[in-house]
Steps between C-alpha positions, in 0.01 A plus 500: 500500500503871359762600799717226354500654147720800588821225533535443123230790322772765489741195315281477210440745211242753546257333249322324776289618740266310784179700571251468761527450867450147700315215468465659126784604263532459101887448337490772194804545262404895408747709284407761740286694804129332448240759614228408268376206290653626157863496675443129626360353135917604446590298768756206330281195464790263363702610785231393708441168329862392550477591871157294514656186352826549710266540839298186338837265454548572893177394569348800593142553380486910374219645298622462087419851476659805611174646558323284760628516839658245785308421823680366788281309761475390873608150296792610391787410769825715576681214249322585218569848515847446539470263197301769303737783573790285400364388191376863432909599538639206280194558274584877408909419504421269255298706270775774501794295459390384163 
């Protein structure tokens, strides 16, 4: 899913950022680099809310905070994936566009 991201990441404002590497990744909306845990208690948690409730309304199941991560799983088909990334996209177009 992560090689998928690159297709709409560089469309949305810099204010979001996708940590981790595969099968475990965590959404963040930081105002900035975050090297330690100071610089992610900035991170924008309404931001994040907004993006959890759009994700939610397109039936995908994320974490409702910014600070617990995503697993994907031998379960989780090709589909889904697909279905998750575009979500993700419409998700963060929608946040910004407001």
């Amino acid at each position: 899913m992560k090689k998928d991201w690159p297709r709409f990441l560089p469309n949305t404002p810099s204010a979001y950022a996708c940590r981790g590497s595969a099968p475990c990744s965590a959404s963040i909306f930081p105002p900035g680099p975050v090297r330690s845990f100071s610089d992610a208690l900035k991170c924008d948690t309404v931001s994040f809310s907004r993006y959890f409730h759009a994700m939610l309304d397109k039936g995908i199941f994320t974490p409702p905070s910014q600070f617990e991560a995503n697993f994907i799983s031998a379960t989780h088909s090709r589909e889904d994936l697909e279905k998750t990334v575009a979500a993700m996209e419409l998700s963060l177009r929608e946040i910004w566009e407001d």
